[in-house]
C-alpha positions in Angstrom: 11.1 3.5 17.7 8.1 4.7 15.4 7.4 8.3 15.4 3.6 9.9 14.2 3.8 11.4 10.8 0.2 12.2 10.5 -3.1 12.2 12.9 -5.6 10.4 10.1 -7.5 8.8 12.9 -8.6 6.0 10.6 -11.2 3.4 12.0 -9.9 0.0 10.9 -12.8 -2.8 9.4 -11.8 -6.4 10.1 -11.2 -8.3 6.4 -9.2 -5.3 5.2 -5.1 -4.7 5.1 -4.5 -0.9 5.5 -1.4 0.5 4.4 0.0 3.8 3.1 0.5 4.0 -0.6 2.6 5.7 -3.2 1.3 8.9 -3.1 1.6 9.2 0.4 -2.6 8.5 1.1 -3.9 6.0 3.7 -5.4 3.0 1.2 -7.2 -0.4 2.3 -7.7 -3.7 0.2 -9.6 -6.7 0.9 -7.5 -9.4 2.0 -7.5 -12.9 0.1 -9.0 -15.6 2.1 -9.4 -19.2 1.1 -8.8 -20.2 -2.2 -9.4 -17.1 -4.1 -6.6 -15.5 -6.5 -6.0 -12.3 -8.5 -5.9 -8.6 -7.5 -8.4 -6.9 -5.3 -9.5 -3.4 -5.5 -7.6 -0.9 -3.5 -9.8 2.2 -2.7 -7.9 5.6 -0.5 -9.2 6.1 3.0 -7.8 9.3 3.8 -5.9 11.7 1.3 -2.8 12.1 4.0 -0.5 12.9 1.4 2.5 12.2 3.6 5.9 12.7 2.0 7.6 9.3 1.9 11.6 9.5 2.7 14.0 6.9 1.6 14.8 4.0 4.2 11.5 4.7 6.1 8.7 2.2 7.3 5.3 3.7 6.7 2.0 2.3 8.3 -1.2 2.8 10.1 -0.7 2.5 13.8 -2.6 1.4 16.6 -4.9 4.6 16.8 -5.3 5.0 12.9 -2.7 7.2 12.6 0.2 7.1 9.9 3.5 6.2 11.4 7.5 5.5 10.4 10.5 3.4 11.7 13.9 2.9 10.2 13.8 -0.3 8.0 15.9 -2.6 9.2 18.4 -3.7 6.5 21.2 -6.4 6.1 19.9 -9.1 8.7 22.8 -10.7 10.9 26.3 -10.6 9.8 27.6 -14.1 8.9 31.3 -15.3 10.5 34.0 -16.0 8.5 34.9 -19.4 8.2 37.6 -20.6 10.6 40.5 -22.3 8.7 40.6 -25.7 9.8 43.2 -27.5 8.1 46.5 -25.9 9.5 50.1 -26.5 8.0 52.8 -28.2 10.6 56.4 -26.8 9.8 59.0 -29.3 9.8 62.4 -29.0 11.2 
């Protein structure tokens, strides 16, 4: 479950992928569509200046506001392989 880190209230423009970057501030870049290539320009929203902690999600949530969650890590366990060629003892 995500808990609010910070009330930004950011109003979010369609075109644009919002995200929290490394300084902690709410940032936006425009996202690629079609066939173009390279970097676009990432410009800060809102100085939030969160404090990032290690294992955390950060995003913007529904209401503009900067959120975390616990990252999930490791995926699904594989199962060991069964042995399938077993040794018959002879009497």
């Amino acid at each position: 479950m995500a808990k609010k880190v910070a009330k930004v209230g950011v109003k979010k423009e369609s075109g644009y992928l919002y995200f929290v970057d490394k300084k902690g501030n709410v940032a936006r870049a425009k996202m690629a569509r079609g066939k173009k290539k390279g970097k676009t320009k990432i410009e800060v929203v809102n100085k939030a200046e969160v404090k990032k902690e290690k294992g955390m999600l950060y995003f913007i949530d529904k209401q503009g506001d900067v959120s975390c969650a616990v990252m999930a890590r490791g995926g699904k366990k594989k199962k060991k392989a069964k042995k399938t060629a077993k040794k018959k003892k002879k009497k």
